[in-house]
VOPAGU-2260 file (C-alpha; in pm, 1 decimal, decimal comma):
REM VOPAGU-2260
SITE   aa  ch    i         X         Y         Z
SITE  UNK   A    0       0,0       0,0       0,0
SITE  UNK   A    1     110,2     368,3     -68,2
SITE  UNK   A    2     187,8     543,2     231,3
SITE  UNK   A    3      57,3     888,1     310,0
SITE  UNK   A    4     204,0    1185,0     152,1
SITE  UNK   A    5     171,0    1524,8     278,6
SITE  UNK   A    6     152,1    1831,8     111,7
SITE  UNK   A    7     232,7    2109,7     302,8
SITE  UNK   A    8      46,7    2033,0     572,4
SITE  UNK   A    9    -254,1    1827,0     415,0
SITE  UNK   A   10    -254,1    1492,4     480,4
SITE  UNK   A   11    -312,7    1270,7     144,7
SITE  UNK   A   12    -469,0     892,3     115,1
SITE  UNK   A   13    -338,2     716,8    -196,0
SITE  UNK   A   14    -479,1     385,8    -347,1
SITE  UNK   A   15    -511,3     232,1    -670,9
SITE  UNK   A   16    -618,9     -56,3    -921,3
SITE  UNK   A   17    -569,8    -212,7   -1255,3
SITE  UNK   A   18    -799,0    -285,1   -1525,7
SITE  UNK   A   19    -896,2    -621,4   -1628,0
SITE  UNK   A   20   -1038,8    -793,3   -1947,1
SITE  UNK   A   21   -1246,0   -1055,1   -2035,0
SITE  UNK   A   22   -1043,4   -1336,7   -2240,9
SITE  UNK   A   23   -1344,1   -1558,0   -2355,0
SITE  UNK   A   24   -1677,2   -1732,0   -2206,4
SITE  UNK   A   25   -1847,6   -1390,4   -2192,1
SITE  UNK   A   26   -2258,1   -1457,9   -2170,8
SITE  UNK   A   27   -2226,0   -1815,9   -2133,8
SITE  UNK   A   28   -2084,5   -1770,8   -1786,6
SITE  UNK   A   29   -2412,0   -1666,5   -1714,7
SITE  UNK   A   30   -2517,3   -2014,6   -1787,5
SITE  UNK   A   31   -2287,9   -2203,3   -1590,1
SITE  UNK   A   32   -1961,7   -2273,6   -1829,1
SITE  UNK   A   33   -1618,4   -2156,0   -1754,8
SITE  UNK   A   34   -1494,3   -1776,3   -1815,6
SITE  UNK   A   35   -1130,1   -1645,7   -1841,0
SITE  UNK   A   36   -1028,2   -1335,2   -1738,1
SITE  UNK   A   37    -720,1   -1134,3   -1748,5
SITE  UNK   A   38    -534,2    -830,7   -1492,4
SITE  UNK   A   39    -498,3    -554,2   -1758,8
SITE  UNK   A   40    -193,6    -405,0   -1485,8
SITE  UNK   A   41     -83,1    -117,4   -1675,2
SITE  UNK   A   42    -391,2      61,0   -1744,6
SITE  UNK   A   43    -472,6     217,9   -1355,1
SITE  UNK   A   44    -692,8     430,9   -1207,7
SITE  UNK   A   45    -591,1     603,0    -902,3
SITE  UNK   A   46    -746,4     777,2    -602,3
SITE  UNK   A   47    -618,8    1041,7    -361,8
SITE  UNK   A   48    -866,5    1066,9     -29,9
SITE  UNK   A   49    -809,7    1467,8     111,2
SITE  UNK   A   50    -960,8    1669,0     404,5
SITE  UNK   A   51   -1261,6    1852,6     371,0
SITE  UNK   A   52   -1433,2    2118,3     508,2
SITE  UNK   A   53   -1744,5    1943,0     572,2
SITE  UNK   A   54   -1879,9    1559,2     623,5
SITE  UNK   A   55   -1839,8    1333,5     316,2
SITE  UNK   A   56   -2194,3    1275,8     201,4
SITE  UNK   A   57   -2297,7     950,9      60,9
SITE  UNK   A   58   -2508,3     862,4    -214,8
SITE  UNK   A   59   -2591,7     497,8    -167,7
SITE  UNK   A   60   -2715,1     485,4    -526,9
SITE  UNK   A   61   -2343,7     547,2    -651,1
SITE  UNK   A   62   -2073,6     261,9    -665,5
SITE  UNK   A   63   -1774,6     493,3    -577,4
SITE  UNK   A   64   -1941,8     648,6    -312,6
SITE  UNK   A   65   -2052,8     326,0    -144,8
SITE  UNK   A   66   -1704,7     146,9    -109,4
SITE  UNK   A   67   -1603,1     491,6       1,8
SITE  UNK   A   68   -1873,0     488,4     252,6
SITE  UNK   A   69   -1822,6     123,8     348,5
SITE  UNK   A   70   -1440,9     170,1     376,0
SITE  UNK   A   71   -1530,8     463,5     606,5
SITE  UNK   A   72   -1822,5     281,5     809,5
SITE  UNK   A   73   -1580,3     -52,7     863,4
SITE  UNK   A   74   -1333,9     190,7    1026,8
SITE  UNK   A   75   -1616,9     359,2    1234,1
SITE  UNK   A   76   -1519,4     671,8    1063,6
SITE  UNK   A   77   -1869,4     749,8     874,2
SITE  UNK   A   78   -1834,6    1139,2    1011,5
SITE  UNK   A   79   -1493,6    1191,0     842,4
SITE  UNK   A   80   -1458,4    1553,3     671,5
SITE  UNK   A   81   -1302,9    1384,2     331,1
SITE  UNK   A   82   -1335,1    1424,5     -45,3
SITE  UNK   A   83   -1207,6    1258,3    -291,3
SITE  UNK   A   84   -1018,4    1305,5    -656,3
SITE  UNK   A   85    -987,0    1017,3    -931,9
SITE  UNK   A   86    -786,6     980,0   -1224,3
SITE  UNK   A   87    -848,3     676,1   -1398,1
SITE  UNK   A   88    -732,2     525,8   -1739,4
SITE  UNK   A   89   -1032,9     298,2   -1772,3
SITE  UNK   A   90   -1320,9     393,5   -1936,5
SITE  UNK   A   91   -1689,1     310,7   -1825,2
SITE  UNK   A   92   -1923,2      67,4   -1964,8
SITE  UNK   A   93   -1645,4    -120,0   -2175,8
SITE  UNK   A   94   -1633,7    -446,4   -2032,4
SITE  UNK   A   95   -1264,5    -314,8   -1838,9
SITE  UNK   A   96   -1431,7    -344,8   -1463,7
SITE  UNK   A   97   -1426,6      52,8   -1374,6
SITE  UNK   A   98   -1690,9       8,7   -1134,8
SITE  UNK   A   99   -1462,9    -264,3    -974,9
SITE  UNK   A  100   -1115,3     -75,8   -1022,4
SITE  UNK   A  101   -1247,2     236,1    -892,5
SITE  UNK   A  102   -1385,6      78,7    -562,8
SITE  UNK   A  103   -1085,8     -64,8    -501,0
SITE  UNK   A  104    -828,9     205,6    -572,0
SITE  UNK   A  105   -1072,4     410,7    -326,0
SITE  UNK   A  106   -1100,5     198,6     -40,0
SITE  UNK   A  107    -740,6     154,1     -70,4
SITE  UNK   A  108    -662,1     556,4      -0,8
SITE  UNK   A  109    -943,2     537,5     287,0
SITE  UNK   A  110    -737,0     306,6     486,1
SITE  UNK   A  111    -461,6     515,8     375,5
SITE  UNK   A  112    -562,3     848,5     466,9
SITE  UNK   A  113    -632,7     685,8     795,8
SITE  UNK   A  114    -312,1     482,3     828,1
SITE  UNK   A  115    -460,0     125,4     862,4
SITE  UNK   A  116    -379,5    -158,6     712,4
SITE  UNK   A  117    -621,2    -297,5     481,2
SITE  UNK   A  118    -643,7    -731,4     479,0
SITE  UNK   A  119    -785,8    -840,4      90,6
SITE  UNK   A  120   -1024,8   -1063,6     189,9
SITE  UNK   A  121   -1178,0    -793,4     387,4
SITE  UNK   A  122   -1081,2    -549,2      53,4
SITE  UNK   A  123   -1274,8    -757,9    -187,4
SITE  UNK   A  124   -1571,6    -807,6      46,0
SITE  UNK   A  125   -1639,5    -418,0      75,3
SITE  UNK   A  126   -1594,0    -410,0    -346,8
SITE  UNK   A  127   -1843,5    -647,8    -358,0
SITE  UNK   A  128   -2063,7    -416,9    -163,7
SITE  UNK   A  129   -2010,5    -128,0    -377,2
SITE  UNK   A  130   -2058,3    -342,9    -719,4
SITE  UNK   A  131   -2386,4    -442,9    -587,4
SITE  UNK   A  132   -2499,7    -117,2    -656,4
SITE  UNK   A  133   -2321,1     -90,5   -1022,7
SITE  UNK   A  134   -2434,5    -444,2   -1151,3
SITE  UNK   A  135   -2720,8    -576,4    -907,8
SITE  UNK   A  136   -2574,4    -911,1    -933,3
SITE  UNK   A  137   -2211,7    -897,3    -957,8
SITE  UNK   A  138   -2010,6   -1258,3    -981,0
SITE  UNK   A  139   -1724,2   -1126,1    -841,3
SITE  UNK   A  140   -1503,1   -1217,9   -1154,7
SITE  UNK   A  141   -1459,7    -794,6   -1197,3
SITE  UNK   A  142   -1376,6    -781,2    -844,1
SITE  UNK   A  143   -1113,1   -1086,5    -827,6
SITE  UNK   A  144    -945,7    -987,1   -1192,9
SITE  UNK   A  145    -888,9    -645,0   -1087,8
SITE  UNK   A  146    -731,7    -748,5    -757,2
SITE  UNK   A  147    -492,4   -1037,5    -890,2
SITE  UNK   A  148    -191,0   -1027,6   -1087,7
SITE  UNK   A  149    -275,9   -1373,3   -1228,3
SITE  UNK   A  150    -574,7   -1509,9   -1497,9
SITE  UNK   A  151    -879,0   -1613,6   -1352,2
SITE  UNK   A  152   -1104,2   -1898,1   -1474,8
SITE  UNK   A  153   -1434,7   -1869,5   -1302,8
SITE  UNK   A  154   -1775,0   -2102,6   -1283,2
SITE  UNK   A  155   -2068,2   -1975,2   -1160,8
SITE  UNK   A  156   -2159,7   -2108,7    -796,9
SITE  UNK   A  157   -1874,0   -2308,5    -817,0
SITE  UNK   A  158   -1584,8   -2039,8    -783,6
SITE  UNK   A  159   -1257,9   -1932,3    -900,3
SITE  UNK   A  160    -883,3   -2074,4   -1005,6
SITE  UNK   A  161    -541,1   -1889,0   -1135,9
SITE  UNK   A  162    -429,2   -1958,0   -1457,2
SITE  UNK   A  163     -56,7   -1909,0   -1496,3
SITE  UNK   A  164     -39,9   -1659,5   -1869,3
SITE  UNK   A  165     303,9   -1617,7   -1920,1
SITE  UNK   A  166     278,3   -1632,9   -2299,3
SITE  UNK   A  167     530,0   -1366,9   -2393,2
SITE  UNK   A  168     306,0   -1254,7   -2639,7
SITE  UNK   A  169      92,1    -880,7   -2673,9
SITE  UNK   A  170    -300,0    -822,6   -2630,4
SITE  UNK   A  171    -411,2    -501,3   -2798,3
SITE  UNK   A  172    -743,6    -388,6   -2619,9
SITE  UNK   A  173    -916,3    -168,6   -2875,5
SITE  UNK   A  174   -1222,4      71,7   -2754,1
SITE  UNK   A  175   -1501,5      64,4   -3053,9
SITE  UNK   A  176   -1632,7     413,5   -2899,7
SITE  UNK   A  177   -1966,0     262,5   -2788,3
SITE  UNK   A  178   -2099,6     215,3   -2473,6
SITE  UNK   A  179   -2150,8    -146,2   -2404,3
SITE  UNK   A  180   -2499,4    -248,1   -2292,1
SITE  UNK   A  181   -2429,4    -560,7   -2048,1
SITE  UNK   A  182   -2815,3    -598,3   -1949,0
SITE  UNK   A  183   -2922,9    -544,6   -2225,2
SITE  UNK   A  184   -2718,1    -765,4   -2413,0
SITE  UNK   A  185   -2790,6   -1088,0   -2097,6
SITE  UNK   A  186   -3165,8    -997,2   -2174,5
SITE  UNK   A  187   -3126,6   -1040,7   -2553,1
SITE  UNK   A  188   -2932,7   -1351,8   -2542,5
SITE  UNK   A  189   -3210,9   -1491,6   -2201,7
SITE  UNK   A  190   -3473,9   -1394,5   -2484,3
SITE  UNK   A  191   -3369,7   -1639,9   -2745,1
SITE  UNK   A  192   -3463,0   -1922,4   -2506,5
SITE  UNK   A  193   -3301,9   -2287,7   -2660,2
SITE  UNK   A  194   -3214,6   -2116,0   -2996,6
SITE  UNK   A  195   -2900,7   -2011,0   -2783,1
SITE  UNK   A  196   -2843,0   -2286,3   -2628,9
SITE  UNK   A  197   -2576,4   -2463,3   -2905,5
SITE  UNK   A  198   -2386,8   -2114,9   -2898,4
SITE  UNK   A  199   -2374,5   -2104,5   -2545,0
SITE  UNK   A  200   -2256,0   -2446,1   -2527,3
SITE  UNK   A  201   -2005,3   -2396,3   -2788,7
SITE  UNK   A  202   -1854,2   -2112,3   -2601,7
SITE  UNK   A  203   -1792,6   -2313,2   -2308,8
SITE  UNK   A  204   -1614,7   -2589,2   -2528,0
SITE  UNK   A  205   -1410,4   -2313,9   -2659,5
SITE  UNK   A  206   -1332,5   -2154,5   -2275,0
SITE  UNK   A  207   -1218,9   -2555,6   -2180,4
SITE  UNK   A  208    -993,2   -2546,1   -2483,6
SITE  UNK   A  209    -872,6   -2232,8   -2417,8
SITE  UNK   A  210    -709,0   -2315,6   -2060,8
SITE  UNK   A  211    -567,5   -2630,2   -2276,3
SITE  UNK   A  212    -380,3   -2391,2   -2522,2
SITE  UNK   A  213    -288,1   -2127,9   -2267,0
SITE  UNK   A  214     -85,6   -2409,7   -2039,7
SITE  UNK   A  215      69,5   -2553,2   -2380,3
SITE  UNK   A  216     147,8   -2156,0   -2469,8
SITE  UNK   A  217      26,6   -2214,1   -2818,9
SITE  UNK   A  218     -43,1   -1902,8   -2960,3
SITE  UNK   A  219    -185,0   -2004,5   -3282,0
SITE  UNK   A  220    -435,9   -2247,4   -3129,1
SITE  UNK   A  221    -537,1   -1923,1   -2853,1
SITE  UNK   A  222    -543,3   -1717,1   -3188,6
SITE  UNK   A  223    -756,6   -1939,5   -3359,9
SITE  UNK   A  224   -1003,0   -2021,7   -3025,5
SITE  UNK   A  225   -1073,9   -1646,8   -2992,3
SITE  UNK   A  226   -1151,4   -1616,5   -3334,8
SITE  UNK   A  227   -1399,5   -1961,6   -3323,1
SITE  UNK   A  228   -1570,2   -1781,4   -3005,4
SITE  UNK   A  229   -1594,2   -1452,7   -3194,9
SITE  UNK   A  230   -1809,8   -1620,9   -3464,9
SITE  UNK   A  231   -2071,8   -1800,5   -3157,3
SITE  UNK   A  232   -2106,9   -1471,6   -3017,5
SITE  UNK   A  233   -2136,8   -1310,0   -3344,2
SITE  UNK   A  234   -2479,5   -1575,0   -3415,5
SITE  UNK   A  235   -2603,4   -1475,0   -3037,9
SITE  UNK   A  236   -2626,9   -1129,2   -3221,1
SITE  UNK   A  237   -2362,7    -919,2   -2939,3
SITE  UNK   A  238   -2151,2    -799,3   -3209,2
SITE  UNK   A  239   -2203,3    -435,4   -3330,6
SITE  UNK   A  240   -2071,6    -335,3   -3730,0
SITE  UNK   A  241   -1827,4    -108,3   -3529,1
SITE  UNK   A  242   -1656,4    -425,0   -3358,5
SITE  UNK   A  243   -1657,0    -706,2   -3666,7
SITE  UNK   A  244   -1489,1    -371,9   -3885,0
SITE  UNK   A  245   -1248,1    -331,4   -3601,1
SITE  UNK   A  246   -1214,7    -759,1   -3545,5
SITE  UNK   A  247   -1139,9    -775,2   -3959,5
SITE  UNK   A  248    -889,3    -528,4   -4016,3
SITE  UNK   A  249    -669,7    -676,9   -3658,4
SITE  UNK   A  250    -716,4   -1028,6   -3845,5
SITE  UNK   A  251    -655,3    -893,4   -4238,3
SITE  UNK   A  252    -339,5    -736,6   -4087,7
SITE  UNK   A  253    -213,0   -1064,8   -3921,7
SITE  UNK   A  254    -302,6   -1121,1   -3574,5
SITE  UNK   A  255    -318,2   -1443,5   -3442,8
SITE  UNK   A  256    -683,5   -1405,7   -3343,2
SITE  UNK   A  257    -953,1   -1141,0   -3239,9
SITE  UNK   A  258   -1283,7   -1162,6   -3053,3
SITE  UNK   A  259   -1520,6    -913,8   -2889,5
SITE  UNK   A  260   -1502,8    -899,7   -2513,3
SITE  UNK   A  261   -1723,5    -815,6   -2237,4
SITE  UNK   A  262   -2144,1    -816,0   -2293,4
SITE  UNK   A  263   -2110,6    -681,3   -2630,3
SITE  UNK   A  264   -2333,6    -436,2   -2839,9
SITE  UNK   A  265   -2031,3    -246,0   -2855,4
SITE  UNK   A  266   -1755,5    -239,7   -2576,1
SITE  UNK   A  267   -1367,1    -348,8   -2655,2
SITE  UNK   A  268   -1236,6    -626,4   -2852,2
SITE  UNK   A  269    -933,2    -797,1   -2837,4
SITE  UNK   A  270    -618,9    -884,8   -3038,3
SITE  UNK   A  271    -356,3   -1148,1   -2972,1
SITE  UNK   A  272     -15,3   -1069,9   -3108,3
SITE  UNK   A  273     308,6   -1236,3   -3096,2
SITE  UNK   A  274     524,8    -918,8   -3054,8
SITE  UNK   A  275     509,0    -587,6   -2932,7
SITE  UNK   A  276     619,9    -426,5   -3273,4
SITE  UNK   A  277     315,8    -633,9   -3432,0
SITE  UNK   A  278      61,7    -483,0   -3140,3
SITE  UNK   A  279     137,6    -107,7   -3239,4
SITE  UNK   A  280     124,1    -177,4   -3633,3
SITE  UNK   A  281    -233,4    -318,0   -3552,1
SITE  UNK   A  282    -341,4    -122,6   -3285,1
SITE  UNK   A  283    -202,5     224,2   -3529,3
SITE  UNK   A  284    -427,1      28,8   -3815,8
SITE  UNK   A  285    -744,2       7,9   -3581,2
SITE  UNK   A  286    -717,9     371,3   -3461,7
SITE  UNK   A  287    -746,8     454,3   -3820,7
SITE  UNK   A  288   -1053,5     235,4   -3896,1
SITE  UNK   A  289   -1214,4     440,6   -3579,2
SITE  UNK   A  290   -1065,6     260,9   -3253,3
SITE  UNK   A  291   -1167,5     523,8   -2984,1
SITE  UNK   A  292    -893,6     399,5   -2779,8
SITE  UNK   A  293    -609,7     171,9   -2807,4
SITE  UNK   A  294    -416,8     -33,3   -2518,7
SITE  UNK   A  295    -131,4    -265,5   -2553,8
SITE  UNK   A  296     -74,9    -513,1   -2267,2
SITE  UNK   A  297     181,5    -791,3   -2242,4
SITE  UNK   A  298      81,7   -1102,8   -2157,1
């Protein structure tokens, strides 16, 4: 943890988080088959936790201000004069966990400001809290991603296990520019009924297959798995044009393989590359077929 810095005389609470991205078994998670996730580490948001002049107010229908709120109540602090100032590389609503990161990186400067020491299990319980109020439901794969340095592969009910990446290869994370819709997007694909089901079950093939290839470090048969998984959730109708324009020039321009990730309707996709010299040619390529953002991350 960050210890306190003071400025002058102003005592300041520092935390922060990394990103995180889902690999593959997106929407059939929901159904019971595996998901993999990765720790996006280099893209961060961070939180500074400051004196105020009057009592921090909370808004209980606001993630950030919850695990601020819950960090603050768990240290019997709720009267605290404090505000709060965020800088964050991770954009909302694209499948990255921001509600997640954020909660952490702030509960993390509340015990800061306040010079405790913060345990994780306790960490990820008050996230959980807060991400209640940003996804109703949350699984807690957000939540666990964001605080590991490792891949997660996660079953629903039945819980999570690390997944050792080490690939030595690149993932370029590339923003289409449109809000992701992950209700919406669970709703369309609950409202299909069986017609979803072989899709579904497909992608959870593809997930098993995928934790095969990732412990054998083949990155042609990842490449080729993310592109197969692309195509079910393509026919479960989560792809946007933005996204398979975006998918087709990474892939006409030699990547190993390229998916959507997250709920879809619009959101990131993702790119496996076997160098970092290949990542910027594609991820320069993408910005100019409209990529509102680009990330490279080494995995």
């Amino acid at each position: 943890m960050n210890e306190k810095k003071l400025v002058g005389k102003e005592k300041i609470g520092n935390g922060e988080a990394h990103s995180k991205i889902i690999l593959i078994g997106e929407h059939s998670v929901v159904y019971g088959y595996p998901a993999i996730a990765i720790p996006l580490k280099d893209i961060l948001v961070k939180c500074q936790i400051m004196e105020a002049k009057s009592k921090y107010f909370y808004n209980s229908e606001d993630t950030l201000s919850t695990a601020i709120y819950t960090a603050l109540k768990y240290l019997k602090k709720e009267n605290a004069k404090i505000k709060y100032l965020i800088e964050s590389e991770i954009p909302t609503k694209r499948g990255m966990g921001s509600s997640a990161a954020v909660s952490i990186a702030a509960i993390r400067a509340v015990f800061n400001y306040f010079g405790k020491n913060l345990d994780d299990k306790i960490l990820e319980k008050m996230v959980q809290e807060a991400e209640t109020v940003a996804h109703m439901n949350p699984s807690g794969l957000d939540a666990k991603t964001c605080l590991s340095d490792k891949a997660l592969k996660f079953i629903k009910n039945k819980g999570f296990s690390y997944i050792d990446l080490n690939l030595g290869a690149y993932l370029v994370v590339a923003d289409t520019g449109v809000h992701g819709n992950t209700r919406e997007a669970v709703e369309n694909v609950r409202k299909m009924g069986d017609k979803a089901q072989p899709m579904l079950k497909k992608l959870g093939e593809l997930t098993e297959k995928m934790e095969i290839a990732i412990r054998e470090k083949s990155l042609e048969k990842i490449g080729e798995i993310m592109k197969q998984a692309n195509l079910e959730l393509k026919k479960l109708n989560l792809t946007i044009e933005k996204s398979d324009i975006l998918v087709e020039e990474a892939l006409k321009n030699g990547a190993l393989g390229a998916k959507i990730s997250g709920g879809g309707l619009g959101g990131c996709i993702i790119v496996l590359v076997e160098n970092e010299e290949k990542a910027r040619i594609i991820g320069e390529k993408l910005s100019s077929k409209g990529a509102a953002n680009i990330w490279i991350e080494r995995i």
